[in-house]
FIGUTI-406656 format. One record per atom (N, C-alpha, C): residue number from 1; chain; atom name; x, y, z. Coordinates in steps of 0.1 Angstrom, whole numbers. Layout:
FIGUTI-406656
[NUM "A" "CA" [X Y Z]]
...
//
This chain:
FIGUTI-406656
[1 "A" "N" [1504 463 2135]]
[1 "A" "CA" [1514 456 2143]]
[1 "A" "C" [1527 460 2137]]
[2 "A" "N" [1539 461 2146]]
[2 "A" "CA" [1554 467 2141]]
[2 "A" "C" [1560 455 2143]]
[3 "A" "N" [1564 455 2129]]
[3 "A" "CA" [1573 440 2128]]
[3 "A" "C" [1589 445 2127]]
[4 "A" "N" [1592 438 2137]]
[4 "A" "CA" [1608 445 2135]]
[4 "A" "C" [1618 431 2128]]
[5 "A" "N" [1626 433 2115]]
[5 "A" "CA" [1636 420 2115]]
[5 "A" "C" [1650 427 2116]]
[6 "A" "N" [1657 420 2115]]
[6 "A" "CA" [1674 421 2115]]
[6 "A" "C" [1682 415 2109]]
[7 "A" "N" [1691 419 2106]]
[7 "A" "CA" [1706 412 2099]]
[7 "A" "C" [1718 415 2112]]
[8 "A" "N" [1731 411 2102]]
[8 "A" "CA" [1742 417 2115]]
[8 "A" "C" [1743 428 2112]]
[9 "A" "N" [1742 435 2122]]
[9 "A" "CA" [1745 452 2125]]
[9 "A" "C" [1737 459 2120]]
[10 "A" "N" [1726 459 2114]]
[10 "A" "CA" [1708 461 2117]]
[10 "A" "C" [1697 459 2116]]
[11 "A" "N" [1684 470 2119]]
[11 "A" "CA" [1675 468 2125]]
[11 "A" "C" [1666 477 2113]]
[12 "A" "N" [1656 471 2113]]
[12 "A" "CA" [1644 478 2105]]
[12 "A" "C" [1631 473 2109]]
[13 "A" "N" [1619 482 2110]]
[13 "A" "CA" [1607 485 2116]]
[13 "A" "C" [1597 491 2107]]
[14 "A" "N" [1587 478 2107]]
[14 "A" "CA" [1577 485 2094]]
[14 "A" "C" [1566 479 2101]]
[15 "A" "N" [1555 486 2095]]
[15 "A" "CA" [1540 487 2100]]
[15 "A" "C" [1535 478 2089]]
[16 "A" "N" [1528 462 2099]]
[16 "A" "CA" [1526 452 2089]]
[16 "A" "C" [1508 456 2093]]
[17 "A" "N" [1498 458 2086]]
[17 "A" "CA" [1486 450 2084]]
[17 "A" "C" [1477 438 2080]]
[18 "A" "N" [1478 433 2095]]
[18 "A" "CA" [1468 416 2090]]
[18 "A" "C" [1454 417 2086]]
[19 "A" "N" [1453 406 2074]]
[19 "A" "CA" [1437 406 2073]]
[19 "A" "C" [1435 393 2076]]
[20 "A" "N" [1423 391 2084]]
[20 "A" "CA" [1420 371 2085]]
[20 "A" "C" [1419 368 2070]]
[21 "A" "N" [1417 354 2069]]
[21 "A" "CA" [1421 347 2062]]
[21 "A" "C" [1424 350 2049]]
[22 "A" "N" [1439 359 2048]]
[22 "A" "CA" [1447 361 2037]]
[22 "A" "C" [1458 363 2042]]
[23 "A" "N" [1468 356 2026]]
[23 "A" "CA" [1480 353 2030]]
[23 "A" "C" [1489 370 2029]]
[24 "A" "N" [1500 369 2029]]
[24 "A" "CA" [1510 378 2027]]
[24 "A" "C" [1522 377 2029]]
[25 "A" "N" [1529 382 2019]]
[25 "A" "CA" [1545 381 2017]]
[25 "A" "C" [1549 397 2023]]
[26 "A" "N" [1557 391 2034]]
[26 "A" "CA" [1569 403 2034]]
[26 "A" "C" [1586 403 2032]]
[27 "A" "N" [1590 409 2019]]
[27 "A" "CA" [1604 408 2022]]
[27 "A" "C" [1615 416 2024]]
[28 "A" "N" [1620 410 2029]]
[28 "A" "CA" [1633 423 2035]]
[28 "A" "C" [1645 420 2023]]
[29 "A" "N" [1648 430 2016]]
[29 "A" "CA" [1662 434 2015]]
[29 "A" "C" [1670 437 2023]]
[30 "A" "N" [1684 430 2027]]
[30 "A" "CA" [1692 435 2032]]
[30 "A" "C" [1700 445 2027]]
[31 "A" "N" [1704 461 2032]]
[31 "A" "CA" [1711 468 2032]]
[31 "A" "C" [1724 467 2022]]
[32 "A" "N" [1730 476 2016]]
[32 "A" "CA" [1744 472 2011]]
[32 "A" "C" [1753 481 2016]]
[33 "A" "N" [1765 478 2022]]
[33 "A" "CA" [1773 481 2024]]
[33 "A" "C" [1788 480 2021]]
[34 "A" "N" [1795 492 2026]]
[34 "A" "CA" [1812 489 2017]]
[34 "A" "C" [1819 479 2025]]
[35 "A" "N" [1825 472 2014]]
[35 "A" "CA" [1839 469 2024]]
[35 "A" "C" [1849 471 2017]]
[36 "A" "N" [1860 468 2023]]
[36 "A" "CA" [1876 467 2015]]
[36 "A" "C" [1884 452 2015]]
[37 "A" "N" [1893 452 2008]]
[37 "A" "CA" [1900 438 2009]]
[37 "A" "C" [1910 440 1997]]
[38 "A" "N" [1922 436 2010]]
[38 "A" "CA" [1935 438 2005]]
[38 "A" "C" [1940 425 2006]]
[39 "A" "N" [1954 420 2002]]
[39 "A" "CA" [1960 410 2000]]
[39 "A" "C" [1977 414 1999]]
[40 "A" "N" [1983 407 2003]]
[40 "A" "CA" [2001 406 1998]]
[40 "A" "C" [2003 392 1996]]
[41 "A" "N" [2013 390 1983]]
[41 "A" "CA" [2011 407 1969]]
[41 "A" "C" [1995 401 1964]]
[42 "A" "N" [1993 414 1956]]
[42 "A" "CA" [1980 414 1955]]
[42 "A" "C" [1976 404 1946]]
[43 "A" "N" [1962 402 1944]]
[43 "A" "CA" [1957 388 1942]]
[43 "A" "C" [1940 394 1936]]
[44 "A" "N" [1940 384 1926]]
[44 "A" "CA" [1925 381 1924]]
[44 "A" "C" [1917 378 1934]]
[45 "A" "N" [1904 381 1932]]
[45 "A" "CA" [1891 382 1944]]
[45 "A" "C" [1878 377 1937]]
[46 "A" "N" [1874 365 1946]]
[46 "A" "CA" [1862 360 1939]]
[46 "A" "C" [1853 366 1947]]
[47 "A" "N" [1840 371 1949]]
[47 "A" "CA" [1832 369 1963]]
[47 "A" "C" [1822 361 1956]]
[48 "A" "N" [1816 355 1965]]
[48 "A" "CA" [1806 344 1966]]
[48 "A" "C" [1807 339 1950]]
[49 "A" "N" [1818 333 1946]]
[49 "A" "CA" [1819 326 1937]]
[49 "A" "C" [1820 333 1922]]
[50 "A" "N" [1819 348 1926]]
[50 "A" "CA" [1818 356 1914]]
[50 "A" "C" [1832 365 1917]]
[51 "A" "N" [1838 359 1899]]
[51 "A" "CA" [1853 363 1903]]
[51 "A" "C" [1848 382 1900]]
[52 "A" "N" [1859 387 1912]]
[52 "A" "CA" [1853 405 1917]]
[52 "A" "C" [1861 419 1906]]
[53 "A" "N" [1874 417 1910]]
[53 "A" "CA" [1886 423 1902]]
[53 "A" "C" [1904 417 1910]]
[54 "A" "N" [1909 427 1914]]
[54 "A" "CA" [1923 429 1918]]
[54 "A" "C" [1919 431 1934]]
[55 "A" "N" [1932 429 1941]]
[55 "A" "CA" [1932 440 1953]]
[55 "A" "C" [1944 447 1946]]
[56 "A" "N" [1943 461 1951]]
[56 "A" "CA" [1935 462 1968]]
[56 "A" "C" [1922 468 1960]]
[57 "A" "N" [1908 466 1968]]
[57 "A" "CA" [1895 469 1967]]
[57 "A" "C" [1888 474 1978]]
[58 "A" "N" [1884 488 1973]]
[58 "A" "CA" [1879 497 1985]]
[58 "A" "C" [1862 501 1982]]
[59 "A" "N" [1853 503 1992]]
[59 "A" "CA" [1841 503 1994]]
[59 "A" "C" [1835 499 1978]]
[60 "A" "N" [1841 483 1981]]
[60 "A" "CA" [1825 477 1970]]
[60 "A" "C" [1815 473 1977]]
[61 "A" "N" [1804 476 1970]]
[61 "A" "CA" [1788 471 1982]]
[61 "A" "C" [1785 458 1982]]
[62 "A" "N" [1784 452 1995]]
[62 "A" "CA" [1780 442 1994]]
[62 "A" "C" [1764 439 2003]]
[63 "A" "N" [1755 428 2003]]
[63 "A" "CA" [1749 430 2016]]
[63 "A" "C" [1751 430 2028]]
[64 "A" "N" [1747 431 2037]]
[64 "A" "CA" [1750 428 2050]]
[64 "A" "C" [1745 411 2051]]
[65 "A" "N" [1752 405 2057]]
[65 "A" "CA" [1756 388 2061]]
[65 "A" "C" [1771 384 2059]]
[66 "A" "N" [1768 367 2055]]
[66 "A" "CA" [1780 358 2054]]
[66 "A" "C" [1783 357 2037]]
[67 "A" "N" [1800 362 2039]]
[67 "A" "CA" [1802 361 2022]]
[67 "A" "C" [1815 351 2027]]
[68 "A" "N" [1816 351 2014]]
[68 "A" "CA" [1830 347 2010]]
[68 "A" "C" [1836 346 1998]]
[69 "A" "N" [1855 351 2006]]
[69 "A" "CA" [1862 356 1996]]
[69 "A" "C" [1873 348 1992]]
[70 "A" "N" [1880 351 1984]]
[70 "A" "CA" [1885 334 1981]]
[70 "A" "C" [1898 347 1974]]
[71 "A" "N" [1913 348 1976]]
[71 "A" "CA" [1922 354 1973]]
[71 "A" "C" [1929 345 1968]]
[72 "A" "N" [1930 346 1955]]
[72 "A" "CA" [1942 338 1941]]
[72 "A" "C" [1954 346 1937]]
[73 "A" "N" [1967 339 1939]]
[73 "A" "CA" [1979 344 1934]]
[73 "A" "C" [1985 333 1925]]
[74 "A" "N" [1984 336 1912]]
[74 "A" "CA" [1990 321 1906]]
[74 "A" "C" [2008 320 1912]]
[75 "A" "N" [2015 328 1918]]
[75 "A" "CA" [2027 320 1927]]
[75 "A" "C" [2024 319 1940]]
[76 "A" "N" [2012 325 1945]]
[76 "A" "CA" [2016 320 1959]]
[76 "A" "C" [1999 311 1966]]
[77 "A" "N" [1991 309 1956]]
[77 "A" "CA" [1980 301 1959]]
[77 "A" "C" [1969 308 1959]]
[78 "A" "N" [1956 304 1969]]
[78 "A" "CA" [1948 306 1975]]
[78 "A" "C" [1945 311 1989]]
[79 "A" "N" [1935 314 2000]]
[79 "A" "CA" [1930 317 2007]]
[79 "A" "C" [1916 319 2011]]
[80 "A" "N" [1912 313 2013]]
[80 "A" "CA" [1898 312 2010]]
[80 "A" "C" [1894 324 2028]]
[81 "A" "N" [1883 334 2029]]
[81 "A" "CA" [1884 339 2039]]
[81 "A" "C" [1867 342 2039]]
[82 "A" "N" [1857 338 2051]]
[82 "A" "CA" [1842 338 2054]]
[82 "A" "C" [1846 351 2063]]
[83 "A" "N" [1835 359 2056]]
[83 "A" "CA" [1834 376 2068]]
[83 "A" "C" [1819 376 2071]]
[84 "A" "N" [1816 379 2079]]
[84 "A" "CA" [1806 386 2082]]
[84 "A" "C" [1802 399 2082]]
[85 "A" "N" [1793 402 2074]]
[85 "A" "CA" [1798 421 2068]]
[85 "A" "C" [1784 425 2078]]
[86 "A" "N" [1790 434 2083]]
[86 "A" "CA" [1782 442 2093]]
[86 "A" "C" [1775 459 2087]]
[87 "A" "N" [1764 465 2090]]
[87 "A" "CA" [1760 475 2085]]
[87 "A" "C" [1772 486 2098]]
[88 "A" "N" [1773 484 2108]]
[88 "A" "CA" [1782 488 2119]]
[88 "A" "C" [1791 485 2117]]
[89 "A" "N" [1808 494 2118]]
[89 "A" "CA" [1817 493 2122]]
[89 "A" "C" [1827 493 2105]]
[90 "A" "N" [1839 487 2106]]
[90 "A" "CA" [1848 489 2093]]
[90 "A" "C" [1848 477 2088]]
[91 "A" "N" [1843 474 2074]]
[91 "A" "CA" [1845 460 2069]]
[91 "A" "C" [1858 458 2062]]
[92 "A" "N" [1871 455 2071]]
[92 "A" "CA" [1882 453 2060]]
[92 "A" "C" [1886 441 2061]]
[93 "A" "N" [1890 432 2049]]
[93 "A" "CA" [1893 420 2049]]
[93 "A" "C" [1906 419 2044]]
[94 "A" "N" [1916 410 2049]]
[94 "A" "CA" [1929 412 2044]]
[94 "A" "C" [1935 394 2043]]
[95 "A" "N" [1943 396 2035]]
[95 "A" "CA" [1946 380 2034]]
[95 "A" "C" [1963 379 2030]]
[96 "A" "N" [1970 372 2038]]
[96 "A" "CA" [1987 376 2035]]
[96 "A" "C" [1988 358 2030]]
[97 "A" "N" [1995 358 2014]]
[97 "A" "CA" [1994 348 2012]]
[97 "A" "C" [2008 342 2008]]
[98 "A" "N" [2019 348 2012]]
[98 "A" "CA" [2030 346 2016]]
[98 "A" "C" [2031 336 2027]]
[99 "A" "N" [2026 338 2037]]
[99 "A" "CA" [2026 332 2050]]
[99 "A" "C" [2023 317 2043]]
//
């Protein structure tokens, strides 16, 4: 049987074999992919609660799903910002914390 699963922006296809009565684990790793994330002026970067480095930050891997990034300027605050990182397309995240 071809078990297909997915994340956002893809797709993977693997050849599962059932036996009757036994169990089995399948698990998927999601993919990792780059993104970027910039800030004005530049700012500390936590992702998912793990403080990251500086911006600006260019193709660090992350998985594909729901993160979040949280941009600290001790003069101009916070930002907290949820992405959804896709295996498709440009992952850039930007946060103006001036505004």
């Amino acid at each position: 049987m071809m078990k297909q699963t997915s994340h956002p922006g893809c797709q993977e296809k693997r050849k599962v074999e059932f036996i009757a009565g036994k169990a089995a684990t399948l698990h998927v790793e999601p993919p990792g992919v780059a993104i970027s994330a910039n800030a004005r002026p530049c700012a500390d970067v936590l992702l998912d609660r793990t403080n990251i480095s500086q911006t600006p930050l260019a193709n660090m891997l992350v998985t594909v799903g729901s993160h979040e990034l949280v941009f600290s300027n001790l003069q101009f605050g916070e930002r907290k910002r949820t992405v959804i990182v896709t295996a498709s397309g440009l992952n850039r995240i930007a946060a103006d914390l001036v505004r």
